[in-house]
N, C-alpha and C positions, 0 to 999 in steps of 0.2 A: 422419452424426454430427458434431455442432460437434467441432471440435479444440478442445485445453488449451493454456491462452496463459502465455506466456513473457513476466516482466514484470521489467525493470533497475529500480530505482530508485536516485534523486538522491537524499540528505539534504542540503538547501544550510542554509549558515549563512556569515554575511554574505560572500555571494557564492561560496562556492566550495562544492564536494562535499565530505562530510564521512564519516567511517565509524565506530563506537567497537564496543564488545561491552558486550553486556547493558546499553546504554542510554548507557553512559560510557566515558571512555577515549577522546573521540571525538578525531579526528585528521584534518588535514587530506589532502585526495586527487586534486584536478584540478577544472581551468574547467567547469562546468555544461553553456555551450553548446558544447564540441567534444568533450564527453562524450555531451550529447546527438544532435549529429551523428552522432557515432560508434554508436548505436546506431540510430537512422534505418535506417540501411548496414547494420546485422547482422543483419537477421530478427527484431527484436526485434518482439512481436503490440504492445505498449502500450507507454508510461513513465510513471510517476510521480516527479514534482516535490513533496518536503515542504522544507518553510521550517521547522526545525526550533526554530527559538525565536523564532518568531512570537507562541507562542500565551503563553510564558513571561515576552516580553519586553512581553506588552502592547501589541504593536506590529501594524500592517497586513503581510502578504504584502510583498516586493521585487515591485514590479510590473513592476519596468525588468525586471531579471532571468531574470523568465518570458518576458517579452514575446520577450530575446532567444532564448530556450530554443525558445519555440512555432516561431517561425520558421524552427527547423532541421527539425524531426519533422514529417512529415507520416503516422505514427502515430495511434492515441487519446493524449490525452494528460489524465492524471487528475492535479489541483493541489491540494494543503492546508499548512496552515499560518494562523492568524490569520483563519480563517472565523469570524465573530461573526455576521454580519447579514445580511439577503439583498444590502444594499449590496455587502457584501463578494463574495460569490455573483455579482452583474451585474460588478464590478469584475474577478474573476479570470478568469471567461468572456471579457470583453471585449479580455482580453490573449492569450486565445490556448486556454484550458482548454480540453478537452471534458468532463469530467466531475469535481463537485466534492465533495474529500474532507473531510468536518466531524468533528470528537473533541469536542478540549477546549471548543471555540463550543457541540457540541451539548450537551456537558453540563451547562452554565452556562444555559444557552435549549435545552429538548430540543424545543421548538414550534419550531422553527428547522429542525427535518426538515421537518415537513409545510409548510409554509410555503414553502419552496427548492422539496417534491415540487411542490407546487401548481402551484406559480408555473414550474419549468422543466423537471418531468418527473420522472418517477422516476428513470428512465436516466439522471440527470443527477447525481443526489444518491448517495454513497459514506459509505458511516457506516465511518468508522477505529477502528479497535479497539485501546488496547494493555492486552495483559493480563497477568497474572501471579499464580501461585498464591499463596494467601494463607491460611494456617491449610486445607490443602486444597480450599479454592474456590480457583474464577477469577474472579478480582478487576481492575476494570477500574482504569486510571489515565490521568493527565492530564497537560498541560502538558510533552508529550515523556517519559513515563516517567516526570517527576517525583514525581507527587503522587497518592498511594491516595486513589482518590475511596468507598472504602467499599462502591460499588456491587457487586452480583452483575452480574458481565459475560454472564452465559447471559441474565438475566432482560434487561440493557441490548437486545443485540444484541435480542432476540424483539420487545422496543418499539419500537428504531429501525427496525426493516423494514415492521410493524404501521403506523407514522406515515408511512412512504415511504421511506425509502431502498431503492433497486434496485440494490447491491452492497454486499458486506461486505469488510473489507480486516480480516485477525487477524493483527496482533501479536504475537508472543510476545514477553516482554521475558525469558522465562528462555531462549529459544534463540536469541537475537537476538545475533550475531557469534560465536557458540561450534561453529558448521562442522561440529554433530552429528546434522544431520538435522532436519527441519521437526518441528514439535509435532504426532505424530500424535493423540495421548488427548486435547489441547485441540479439534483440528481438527473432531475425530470427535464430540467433546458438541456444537459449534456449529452441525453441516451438520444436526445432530436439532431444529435449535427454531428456523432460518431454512430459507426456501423463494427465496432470491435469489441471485444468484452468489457464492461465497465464493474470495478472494485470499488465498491461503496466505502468509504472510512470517512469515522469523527463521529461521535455522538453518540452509539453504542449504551443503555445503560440498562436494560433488562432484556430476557426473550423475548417481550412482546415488540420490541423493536426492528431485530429480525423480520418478524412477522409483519407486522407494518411496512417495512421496504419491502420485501421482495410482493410481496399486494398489490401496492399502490405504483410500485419501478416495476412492473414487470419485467423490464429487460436487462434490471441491474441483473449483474450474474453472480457476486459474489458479496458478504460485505463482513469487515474487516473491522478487529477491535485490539483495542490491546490491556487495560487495565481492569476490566471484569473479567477477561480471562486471568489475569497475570493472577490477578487478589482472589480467584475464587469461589468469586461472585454469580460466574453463570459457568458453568459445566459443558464441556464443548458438547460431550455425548447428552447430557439432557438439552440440549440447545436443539437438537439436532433431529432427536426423537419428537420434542415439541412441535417443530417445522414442517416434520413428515407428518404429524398429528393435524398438523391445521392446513394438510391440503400443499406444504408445497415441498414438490420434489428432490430428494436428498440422498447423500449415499452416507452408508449406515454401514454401524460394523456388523 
């Protein structure tokens, strides 16, 4: 049986690691690259690197930045922020990426999935999701949380996978820093209408939560935190060991 992957993520903004709740509030938290070292060394399965006002500020990905990041991890390492073009796509690969995450690029150009599939694989291309209920749908957004793009995100996600992307990464932007447990009711509608890996994020706040998703989502594959790892709060390697302790399958140092 594959093991469920344990995934830190970065939010960088101009250059350093950043954290807020529910999309704001954000605050600064530590250097990128001894952050990312730092998880290299913990059992960590991935990392993801987002450039979090890339896509807001109209601006290209920090290239320096990654480049220094890649060179610590020898991990997967999956990178977004400021994907518009496949330019962009050869550029972030070339610094270091293995696998590249597109949102707000793809919503602007959604021929920007197949396009990336084509050209570097499916395994290559990560459609990012960030969602949040709205008049009782799930509603996607853009531009870092900023901006209700109006879209049905069930009906998004079922397109982007349909055009190629080969992993899902979901956002929650209502459980996103609020340490209440992942979005199981969002999780559960999205693992029904994609057939590709799905990346649990937002809501992260003890290991029993872990535990609780991968249970209840069985088919989530991974899920993804950033602020109890960053603070120290939950231990990747005790995260990890607890996981295989309660029955679900992990890879372990």
């Amino acid at each position: 049986m594959i093991g469920k992957r344990i995934i830190p993520c970065l939010d960088v903004r101009d250059g350093r690691v950043v954290k807020g709740t529910n999309f704001e509030g954000v605050r600064d938290v530590a250097d990128p690259v001894a952050m990312a070292r730092c998880y290299n060394e913990s059992c960590a399965d991935e990392l993801v690197f987002y450039d979090i006002t890339a896509s807001s500020d109209g601006r290209a990905l920090f290239a320096d930045v990654l480049s220094a990041v890649a060179s610590e991890v020898f991990i997967p390492l999956t990178v977004g922020g400021g994907v518009r073009t496949l330019e962009d796509f050869d550029r972030v690969l070339k610094a270091g990426a293995d696998k590249v995450s597109v949102n707000s690029g793809a919503i602007a150009d959604p021929s920007l999935i197949g396009r990336a599939a084509k050209r570097y694989g499916d395994q290559c291309v990560v459609l990012s999701m960030d969602v949040k209920r709205v008049d009782g749908t799930f509603r996607l957004f853009a531009n870092g949380g900023r901006v209700d793009t109006g879209i049905d995100a069930l009906a998004w996600a079922r397109a982007g996978v349909e055009a190629g992307a080969g992993e899902a990464v979901l956002n929650s932007i209502d459980a996103d820093g609020v340490r209440g447990g992942f979005d199981l009711e969002m999780l559960k509608a999205f693992s029904e209408v994609v057939d590709v890996p799905i990346v649990a994020s937002g809501g992260a706040g003890k290991k029993e939560d872990f535990l609780e998703l991968f249970r209840k989502v069985p088919s989530v594959d991974a899920g993804l935190a950033a602020s109890i790892f960053h603070f120290g709060e939950v231990d990747i390697v005790d995260l990890k060991r607890f996981l295989h302790d309660g029955g679900i399958p992990m890879r372990l140092i």
